[in-house]
LUMNU-324386 format. One record per atom (N, C-alpha, C, O, CB): residue in three letters; residue number from 1; x, y, z; atom name. Coordinates in pm, 1 decimal. Glycine has a CB too. Layout:
N
["ALA"; NUM; [X; Y; Z]; "CA"]
...
***
This chain:
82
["UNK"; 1; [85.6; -116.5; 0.0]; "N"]
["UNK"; 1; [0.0; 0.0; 0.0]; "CA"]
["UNK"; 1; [90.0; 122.5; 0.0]; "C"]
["UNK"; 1; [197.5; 139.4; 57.5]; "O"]
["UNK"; 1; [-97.3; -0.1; 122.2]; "CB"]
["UNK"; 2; [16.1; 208.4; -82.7]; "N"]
["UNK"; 2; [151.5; 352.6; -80.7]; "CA"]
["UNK"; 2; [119.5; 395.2; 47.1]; "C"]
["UNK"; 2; [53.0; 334.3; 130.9]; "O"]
["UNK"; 2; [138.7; 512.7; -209.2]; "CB"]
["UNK"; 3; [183.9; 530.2; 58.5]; "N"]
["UNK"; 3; [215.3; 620.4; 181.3]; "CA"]
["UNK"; 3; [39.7; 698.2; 170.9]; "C"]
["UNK"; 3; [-38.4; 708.5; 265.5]; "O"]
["UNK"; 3; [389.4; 753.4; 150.2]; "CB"]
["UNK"; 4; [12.8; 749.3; 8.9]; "N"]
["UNK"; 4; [-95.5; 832.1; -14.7]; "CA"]
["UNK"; 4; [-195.8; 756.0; 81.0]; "C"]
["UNK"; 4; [-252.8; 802.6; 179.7]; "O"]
["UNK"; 4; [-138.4; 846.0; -176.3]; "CB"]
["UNK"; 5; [-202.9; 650.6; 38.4]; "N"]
["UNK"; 5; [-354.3; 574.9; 68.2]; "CA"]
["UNK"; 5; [-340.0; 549.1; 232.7]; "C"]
["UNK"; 5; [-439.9; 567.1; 302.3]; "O"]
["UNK"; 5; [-380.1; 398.2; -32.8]; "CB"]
["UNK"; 6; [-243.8; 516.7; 279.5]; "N"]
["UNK"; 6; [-202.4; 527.6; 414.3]; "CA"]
["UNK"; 6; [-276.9; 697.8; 504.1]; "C"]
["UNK"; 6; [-354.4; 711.8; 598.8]; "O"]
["UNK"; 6; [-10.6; 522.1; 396.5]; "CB"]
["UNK"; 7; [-223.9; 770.5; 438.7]; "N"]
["UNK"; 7; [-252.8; 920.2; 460.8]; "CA"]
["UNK"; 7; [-402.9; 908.5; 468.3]; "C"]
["UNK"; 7; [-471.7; 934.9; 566.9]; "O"]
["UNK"; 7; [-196.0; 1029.6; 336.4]; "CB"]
["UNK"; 8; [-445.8; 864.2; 347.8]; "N"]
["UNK"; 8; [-597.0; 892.6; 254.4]; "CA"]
["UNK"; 8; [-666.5; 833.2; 382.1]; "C"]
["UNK"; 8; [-755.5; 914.3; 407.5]; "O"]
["UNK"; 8; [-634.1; 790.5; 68.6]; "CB"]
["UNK"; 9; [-670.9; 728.1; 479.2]; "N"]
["UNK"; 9; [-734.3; 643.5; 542.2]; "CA"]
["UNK"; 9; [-729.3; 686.7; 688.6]; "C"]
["UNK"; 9; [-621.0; 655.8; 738.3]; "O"]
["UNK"; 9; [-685.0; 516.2; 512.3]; "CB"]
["UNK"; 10; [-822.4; 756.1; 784.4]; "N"]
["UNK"; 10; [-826.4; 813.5; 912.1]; "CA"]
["UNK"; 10; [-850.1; 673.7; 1019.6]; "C"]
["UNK"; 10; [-961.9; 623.5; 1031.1]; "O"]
["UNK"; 10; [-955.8; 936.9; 915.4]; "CB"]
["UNK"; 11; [-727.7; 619.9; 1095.6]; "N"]
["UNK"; 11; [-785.2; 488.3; 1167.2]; "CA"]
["UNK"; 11; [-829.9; 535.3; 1286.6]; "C"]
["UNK"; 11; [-740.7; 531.5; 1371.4]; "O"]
["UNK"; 11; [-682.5; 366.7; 1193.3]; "CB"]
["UNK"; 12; [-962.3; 590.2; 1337.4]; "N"]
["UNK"; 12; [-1010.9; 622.9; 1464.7]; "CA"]
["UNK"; 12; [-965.7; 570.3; 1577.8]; "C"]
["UNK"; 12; [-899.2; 469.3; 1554.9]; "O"]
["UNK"; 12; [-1123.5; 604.4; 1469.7]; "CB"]
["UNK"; 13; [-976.0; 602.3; 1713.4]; "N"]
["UNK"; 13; [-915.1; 506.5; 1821.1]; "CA"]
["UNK"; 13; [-1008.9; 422.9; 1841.3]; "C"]
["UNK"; 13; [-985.9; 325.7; 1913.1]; "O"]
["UNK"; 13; [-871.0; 563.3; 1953.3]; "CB"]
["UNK"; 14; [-1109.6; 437.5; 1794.9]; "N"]
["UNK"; 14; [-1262.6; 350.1; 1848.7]; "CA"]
["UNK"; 14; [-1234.3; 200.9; 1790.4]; "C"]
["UNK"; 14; [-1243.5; 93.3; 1849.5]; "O"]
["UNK"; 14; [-1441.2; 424.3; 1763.3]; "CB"]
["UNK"; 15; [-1203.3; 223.4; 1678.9]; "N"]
["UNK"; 15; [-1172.6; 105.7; 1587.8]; "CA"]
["UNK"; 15; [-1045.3; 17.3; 1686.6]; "C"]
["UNK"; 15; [-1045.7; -96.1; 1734.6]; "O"]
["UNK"; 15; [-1109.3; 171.8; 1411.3]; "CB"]
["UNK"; 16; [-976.5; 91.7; 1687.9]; "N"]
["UNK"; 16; [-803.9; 36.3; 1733.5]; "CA"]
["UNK"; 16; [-853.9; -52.7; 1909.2]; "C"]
["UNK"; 16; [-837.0; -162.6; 1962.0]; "O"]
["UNK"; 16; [-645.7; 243.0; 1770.0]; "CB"]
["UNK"; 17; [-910.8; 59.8; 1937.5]; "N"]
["UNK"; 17; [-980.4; -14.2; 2093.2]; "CA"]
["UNK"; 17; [-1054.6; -160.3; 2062.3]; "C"]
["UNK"; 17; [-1041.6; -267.9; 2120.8]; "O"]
["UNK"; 17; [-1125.8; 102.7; 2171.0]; "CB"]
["UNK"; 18; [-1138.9; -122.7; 1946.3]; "N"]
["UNK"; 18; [-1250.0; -256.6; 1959.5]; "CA"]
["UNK"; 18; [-1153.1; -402.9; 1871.9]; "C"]
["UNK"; 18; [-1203.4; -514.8; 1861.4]; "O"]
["UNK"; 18; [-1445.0; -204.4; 1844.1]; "CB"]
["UNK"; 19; [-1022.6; -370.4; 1822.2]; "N"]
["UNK"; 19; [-952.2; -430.7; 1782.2]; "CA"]
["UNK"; 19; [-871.1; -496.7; 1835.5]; "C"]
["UNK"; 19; [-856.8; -614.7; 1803.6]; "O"]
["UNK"; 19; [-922.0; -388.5; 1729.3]; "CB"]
["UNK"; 20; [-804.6; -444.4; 1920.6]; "N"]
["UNK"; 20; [-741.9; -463.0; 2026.7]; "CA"]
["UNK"; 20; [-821.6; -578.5; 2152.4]; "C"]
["UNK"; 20; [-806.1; -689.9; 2202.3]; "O"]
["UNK"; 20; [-721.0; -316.1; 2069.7]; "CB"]
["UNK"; 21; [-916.4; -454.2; 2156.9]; "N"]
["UNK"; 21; [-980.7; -554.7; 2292.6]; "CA"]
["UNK"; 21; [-1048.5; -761.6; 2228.3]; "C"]
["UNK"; 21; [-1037.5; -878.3; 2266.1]; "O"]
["UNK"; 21; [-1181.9; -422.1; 2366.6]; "CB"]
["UNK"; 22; [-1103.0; -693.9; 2134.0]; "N"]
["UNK"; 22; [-1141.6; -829.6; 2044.9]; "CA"]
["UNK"; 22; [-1014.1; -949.7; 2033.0]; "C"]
["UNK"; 22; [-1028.8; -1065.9; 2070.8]; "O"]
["UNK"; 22; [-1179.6; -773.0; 1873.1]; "CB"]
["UNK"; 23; [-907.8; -903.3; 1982.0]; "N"]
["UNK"; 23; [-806.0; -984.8; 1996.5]; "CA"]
["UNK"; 23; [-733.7; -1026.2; 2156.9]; "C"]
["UNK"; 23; [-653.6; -1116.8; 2179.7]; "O"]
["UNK"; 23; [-714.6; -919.7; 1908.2]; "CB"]
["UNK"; 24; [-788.1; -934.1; 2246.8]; "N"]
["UNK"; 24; [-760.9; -1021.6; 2331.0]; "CA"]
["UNK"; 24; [-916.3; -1118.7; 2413.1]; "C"]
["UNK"; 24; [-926.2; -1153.7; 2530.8]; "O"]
["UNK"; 24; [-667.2; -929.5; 2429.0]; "CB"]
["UNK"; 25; [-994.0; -1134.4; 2325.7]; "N"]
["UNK"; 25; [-1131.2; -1219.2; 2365.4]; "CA"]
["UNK"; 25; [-1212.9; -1113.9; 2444.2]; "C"]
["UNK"; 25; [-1302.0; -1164.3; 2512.5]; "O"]
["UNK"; 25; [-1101.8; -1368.3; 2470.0]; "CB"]
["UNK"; 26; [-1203.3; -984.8; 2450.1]; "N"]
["UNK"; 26; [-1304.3; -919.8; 2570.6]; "CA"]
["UNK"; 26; [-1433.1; -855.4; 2434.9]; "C"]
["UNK"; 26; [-1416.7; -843.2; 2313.6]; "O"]
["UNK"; 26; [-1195.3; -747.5; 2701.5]; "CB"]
["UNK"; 27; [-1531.2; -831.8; 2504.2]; "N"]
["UNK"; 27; [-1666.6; -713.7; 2425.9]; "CA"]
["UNK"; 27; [-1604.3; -596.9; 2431.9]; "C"]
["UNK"; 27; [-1563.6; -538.5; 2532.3]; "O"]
["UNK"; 27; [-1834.6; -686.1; 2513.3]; "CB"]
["UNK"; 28; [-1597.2; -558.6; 2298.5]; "N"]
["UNK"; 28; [-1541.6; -359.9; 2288.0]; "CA"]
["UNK"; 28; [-1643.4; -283.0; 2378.8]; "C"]
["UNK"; 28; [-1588.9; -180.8; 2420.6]; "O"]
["UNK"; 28; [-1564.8; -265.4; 2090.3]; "CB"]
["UNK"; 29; [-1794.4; -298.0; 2432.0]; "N"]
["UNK"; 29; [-1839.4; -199.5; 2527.9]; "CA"]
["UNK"; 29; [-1844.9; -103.9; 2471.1]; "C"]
["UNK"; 29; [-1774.0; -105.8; 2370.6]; "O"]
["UNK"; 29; [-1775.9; -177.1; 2634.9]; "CB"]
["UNK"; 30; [-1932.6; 43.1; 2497.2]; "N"]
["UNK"; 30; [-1961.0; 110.3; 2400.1]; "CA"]
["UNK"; 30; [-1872.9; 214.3; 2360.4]; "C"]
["UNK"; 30; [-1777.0; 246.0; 2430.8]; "O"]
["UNK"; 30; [-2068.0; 148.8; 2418.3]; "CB"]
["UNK"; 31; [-1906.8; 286.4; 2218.9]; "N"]
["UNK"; 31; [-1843.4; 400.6; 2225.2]; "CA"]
["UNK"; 31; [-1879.2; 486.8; 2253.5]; "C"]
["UNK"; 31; [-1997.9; 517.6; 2264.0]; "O"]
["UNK"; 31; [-1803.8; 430.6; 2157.8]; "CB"]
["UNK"; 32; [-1743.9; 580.3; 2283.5]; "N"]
["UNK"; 32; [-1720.1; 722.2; 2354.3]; "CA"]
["UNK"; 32; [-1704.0; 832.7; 2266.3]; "C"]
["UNK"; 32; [-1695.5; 817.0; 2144.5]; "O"]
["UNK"; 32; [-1596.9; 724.3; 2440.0]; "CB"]
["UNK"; 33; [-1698.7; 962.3; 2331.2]; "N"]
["UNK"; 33; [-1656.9; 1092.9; 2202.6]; "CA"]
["UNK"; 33; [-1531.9; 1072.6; 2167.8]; "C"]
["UNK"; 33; [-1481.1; 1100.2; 2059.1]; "O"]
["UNK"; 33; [-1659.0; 1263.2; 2248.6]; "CB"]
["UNK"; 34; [-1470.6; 1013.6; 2280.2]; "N"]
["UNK"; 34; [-1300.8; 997.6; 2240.8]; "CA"]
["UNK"; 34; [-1244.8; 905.3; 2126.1]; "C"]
["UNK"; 34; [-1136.6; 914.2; 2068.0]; "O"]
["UNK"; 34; [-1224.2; 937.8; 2366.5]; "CB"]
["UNK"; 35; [-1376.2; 788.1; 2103.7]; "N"]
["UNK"; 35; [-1321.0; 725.3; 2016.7]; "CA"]
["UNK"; 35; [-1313.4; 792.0; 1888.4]; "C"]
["UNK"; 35; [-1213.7; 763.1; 1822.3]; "O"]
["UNK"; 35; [-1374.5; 616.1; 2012.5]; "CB"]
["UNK"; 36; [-1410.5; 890.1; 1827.5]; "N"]
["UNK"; 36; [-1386.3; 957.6; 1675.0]; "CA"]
["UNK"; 36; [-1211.3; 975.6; 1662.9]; "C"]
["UNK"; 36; [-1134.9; 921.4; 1583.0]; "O"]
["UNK"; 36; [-1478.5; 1140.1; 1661.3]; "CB"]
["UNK"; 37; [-1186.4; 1056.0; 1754.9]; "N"]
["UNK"; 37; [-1041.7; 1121.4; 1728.5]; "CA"]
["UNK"; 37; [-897.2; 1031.8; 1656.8]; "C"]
["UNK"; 37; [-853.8; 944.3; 1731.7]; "O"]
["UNK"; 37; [-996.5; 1168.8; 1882.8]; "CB"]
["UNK"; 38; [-832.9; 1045.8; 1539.1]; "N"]
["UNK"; 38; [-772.1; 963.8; 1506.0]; "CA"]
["UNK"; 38; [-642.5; 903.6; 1571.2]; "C"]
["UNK"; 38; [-582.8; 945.9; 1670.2]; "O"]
["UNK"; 38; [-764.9; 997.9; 1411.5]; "CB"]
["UNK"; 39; [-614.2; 799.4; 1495.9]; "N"]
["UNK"; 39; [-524.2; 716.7; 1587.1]; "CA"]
["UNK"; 39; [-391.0; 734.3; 1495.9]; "C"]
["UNK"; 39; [-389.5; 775.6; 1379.9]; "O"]
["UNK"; 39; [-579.8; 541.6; 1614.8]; "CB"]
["UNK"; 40; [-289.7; 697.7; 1566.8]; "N"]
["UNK"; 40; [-159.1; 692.6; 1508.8]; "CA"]
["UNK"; 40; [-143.9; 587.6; 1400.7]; "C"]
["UNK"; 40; [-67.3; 591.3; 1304.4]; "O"]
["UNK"; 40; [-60.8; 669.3; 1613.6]; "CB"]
["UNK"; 41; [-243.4; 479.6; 1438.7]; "N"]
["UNK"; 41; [-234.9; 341.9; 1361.1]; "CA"]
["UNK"; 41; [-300.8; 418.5; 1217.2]; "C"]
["UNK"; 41; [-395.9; 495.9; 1207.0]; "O"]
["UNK"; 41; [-344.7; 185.3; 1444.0]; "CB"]
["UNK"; 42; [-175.9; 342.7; 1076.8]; "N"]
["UNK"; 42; [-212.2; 338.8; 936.6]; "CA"]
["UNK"; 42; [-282.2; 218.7; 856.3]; "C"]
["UNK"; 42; [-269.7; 98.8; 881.3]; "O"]
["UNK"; 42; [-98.8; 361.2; 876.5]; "CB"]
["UNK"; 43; [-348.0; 269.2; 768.6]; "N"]
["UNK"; 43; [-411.7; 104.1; 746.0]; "CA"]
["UNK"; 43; [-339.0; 2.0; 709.0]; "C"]
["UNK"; 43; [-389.9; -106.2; 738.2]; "O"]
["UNK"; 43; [-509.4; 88.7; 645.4]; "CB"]
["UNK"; 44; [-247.5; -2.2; 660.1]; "N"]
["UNK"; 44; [-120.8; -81.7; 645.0]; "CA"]
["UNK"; 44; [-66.2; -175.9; 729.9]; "C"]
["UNK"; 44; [-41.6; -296.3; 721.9]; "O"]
["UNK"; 44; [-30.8; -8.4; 634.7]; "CB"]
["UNK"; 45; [-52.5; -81.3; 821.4]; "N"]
["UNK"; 45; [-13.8; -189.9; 994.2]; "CA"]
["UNK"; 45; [-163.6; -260.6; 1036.9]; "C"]
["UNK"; 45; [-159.2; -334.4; 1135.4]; "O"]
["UNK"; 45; [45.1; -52.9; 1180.1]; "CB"]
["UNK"; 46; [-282.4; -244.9; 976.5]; "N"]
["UNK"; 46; [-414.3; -319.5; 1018.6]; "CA"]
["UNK"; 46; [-401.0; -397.2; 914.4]; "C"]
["UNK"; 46; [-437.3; -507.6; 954.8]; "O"]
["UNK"; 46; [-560.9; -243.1; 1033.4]; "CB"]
["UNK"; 47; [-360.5; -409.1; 767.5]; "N"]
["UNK"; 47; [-360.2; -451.0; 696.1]; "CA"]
["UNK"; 47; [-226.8; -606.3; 710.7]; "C"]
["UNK"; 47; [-264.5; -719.7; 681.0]; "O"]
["UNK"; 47; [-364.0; -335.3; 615.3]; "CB"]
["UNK"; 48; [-95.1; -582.2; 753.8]; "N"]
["UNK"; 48; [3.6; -656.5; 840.5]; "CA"]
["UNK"; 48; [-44.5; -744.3; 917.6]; "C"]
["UNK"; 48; [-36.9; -867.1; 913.3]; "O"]
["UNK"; 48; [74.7; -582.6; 919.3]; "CB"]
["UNK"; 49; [-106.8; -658.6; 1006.1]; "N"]
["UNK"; 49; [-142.3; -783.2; 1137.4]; "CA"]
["UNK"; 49; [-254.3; -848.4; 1121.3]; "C"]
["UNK"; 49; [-274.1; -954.0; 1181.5]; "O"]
["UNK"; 49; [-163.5; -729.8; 1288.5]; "CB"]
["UNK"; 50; [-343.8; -795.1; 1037.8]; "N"]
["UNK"; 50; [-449.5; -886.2; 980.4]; "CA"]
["UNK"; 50; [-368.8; -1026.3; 945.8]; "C"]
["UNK"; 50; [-390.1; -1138.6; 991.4]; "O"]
["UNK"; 50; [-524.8; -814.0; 837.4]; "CB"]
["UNK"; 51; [-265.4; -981.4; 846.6]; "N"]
["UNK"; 51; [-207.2; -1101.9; 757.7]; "CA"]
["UNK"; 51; [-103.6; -1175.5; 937.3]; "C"]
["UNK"; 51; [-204.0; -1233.6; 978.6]; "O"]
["UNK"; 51; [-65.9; -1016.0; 562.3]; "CB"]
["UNK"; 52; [-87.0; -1180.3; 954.5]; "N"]
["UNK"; 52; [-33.7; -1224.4; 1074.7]; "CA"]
["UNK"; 52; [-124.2; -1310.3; 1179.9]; "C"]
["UNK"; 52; [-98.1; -1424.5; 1217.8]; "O"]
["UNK"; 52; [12.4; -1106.8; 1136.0]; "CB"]
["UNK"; 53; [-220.9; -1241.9; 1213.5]; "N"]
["UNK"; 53; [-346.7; -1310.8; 1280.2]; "CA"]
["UNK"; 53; [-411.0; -1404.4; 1168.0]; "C"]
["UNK"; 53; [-432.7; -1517.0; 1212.8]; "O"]
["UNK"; 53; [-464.7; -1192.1; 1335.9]; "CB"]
["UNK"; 54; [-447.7; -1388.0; 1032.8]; "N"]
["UNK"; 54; [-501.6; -1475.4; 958.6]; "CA"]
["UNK"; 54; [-380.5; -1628.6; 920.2]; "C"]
["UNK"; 54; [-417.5; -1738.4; 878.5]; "O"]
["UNK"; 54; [-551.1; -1377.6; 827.5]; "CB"]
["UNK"; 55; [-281.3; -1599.4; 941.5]; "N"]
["UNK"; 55; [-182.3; -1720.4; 964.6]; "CA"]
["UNK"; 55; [-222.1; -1782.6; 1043.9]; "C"]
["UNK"; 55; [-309.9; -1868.6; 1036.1]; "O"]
["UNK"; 55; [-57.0; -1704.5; 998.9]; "CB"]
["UNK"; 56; [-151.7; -1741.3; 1149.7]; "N"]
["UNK"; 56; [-182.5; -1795.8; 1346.1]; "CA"]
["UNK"; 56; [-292.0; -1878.5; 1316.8]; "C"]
["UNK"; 56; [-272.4; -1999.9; 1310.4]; "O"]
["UNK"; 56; [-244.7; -1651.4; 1493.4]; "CB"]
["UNK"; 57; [-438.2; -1818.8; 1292.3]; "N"]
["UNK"; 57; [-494.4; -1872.8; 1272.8]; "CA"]
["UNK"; 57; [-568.6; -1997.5; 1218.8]; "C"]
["UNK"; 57; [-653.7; -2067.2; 1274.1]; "O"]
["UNK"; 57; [-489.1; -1826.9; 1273.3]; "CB"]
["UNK"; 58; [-496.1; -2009.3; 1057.3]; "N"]
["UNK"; 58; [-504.4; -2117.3; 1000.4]; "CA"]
["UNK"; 58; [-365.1; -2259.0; 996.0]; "C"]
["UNK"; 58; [-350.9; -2365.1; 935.1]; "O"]
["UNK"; 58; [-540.2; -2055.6; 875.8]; "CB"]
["UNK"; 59; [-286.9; -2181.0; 1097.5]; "N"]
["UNK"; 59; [-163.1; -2274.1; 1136.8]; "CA"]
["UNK"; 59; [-275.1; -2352.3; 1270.5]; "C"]
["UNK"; 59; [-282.2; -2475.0; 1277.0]; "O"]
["UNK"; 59; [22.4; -2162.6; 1204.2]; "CB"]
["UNK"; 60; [-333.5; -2286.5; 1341.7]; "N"]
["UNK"; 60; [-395.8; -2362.8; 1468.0]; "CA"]
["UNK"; 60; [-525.4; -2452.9; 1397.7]; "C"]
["UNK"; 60; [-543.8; -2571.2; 1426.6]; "O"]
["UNK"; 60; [-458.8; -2236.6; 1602.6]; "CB"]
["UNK"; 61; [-600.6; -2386.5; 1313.1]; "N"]
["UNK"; 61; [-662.4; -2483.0; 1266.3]; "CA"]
["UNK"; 61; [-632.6; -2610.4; 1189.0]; "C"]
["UNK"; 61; [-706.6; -2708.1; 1200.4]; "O"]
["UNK"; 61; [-722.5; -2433.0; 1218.9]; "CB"]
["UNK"; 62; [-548.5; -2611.0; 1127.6]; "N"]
["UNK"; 62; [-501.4; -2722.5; 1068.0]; "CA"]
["UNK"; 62; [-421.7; -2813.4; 1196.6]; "C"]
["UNK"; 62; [-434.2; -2935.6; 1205.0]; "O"]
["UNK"; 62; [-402.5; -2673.6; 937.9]; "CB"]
["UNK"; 63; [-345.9; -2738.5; 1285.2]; "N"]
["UNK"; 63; [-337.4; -2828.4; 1384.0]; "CA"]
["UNK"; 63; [-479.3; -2934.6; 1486.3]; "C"]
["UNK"; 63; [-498.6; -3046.9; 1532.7]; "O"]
["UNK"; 63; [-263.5; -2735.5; 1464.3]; "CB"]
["UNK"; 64; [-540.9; -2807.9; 1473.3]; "N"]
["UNK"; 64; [-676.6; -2859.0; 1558.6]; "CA"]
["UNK"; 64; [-735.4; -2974.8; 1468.0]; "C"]
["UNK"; 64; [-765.0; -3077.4; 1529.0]; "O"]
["UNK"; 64; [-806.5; -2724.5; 1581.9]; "CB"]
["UNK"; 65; [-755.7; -2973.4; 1336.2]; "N"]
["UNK"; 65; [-809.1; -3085.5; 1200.8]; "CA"]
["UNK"; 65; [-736.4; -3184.9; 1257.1]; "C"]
["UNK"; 65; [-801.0; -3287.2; 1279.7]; "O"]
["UNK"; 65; [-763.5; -3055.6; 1015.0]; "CB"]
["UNK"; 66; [-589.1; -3186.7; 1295.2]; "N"]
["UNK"; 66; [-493.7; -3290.0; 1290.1]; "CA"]
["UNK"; 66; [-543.4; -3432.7; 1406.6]; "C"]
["UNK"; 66; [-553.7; -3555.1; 1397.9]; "O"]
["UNK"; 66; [-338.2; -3208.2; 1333.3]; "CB"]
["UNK"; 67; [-565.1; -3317.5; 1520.8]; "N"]
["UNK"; 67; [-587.3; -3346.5; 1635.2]; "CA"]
["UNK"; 67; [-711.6; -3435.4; 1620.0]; "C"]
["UNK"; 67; [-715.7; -3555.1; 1648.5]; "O"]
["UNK"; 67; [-594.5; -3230.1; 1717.9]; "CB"]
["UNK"; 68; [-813.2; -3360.9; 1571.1]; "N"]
["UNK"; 68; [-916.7; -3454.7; 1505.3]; "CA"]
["UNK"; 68; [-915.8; -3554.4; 1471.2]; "C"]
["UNK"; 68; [-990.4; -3640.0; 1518.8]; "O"]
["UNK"; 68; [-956.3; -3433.2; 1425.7]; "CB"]
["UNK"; 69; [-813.3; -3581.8; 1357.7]; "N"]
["UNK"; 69; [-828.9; -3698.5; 1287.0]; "CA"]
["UNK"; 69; [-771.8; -3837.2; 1412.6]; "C"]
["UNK"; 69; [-819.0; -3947.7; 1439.2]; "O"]
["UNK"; 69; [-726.1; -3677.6; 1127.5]; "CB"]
["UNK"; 70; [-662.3; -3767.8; 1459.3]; "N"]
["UNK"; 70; [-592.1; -3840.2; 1515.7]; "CA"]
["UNK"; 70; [-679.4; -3918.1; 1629.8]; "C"]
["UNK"; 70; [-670.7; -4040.4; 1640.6]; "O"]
["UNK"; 70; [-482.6; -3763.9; 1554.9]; "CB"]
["UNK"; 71; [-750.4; -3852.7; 1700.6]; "N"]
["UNK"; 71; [-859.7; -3905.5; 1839.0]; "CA"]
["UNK"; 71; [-964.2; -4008.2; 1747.3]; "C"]
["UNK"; 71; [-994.2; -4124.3; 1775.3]; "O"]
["UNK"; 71; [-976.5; -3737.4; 1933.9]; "CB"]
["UNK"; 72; [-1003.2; -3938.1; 1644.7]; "N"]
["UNK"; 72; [-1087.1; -4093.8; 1545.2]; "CA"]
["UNK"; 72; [-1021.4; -4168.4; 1554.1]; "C"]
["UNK"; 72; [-1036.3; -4245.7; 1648.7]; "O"]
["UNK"; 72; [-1118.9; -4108.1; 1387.8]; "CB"]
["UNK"; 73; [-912.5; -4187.6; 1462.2]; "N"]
["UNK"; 73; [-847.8; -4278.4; 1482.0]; "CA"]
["UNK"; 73; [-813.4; -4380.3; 1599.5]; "C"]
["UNK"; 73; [-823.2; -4503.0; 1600.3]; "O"]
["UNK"; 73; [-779.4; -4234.7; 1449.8]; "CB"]
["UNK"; 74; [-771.8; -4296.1; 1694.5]; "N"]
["UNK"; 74; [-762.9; -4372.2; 1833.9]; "CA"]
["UNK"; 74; [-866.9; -4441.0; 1847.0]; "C"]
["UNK"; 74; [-864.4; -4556.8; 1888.7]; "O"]
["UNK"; 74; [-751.8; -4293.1; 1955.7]; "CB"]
["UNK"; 75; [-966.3; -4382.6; 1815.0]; "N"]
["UNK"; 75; [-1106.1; -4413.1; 1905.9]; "CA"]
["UNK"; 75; [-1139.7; -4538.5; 1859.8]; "C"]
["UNK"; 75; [-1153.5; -4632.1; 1938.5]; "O"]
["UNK"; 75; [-1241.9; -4307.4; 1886.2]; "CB"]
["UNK"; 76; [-1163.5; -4557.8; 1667.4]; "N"]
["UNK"; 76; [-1201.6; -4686.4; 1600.3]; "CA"]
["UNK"; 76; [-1029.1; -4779.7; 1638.0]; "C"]
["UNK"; 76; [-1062.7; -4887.8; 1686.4]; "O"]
["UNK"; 76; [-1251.7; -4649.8; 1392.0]; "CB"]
["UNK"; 77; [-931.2; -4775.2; 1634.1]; "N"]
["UNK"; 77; [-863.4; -4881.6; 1676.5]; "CA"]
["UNK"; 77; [-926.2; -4929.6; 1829.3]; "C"]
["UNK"; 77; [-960.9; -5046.2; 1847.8]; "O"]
["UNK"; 77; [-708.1; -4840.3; 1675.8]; "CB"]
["UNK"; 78; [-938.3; -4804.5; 1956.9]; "N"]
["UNK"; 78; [-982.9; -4922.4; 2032.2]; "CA"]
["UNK"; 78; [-1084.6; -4924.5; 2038.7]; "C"]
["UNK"; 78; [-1108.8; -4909.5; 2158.5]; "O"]
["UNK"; 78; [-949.6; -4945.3; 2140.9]; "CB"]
["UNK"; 79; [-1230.2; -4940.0; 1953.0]; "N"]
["UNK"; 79; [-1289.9; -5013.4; 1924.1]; "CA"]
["UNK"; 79; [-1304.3; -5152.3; 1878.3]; "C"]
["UNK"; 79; [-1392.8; -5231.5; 1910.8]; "O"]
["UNK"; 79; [-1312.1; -4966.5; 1890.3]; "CB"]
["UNK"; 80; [-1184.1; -5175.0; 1781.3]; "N"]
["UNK"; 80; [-1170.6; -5269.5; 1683.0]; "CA"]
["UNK"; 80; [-1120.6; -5371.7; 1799.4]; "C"]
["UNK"; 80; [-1171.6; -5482.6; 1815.2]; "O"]
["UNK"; 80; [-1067.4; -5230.1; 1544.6]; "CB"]
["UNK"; 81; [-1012.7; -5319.5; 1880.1]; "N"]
["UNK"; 81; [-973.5; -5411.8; 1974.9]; "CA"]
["UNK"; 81; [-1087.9; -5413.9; 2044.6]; "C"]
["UNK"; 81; [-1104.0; -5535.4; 2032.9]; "O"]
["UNK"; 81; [-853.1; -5383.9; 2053.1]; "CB"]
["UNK"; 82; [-1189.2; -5376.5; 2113.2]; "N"]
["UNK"; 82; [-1311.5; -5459.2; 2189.8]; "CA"]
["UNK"; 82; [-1357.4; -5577.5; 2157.4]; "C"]
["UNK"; 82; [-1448.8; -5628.2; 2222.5]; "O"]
["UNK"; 82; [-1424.6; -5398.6; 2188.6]; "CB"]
***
């Protein structure tokens, strides 16, 4: 992303709060007057950690699939042995 479109894009604190708080599992709770006012954060760096969190993410899910398969598995072998 250029610098322009960076510029071009106002990231409110309201946003950055309910972003923040979301990633750490809490309810953003409502907004305030304070949230309009802009934030230091560019869309670029939301755009980054998006791509960062959307990894994490699909690295744990494919672990979690794994995990899956694996407990079937367990489960019909000791079945088979009953």
């Amino acid at each position: 992303m250029d610098q322009n479109a960076d510029a071009a894009c106002i990231v409110n604190v309201g946003f950055v709060r309910v972003w923040n708080r979301a990633n750490r599992g809490e309810l953003s709770g409502s907004a305030g007057p304070a949230d309009a006012a802009a934030s230091a954060i560019v869309l670029s760096d939301i755009a980054t950690q998006h791509s960062v969190e959307a990894s994490q993410c699909r690295e744990t899910e494919q672990q979690l699939t794994g995990l899956q398969d694996w407990i079937r598995k367990q489960q019909a072998v000791h079945a088979e042995a009953q």
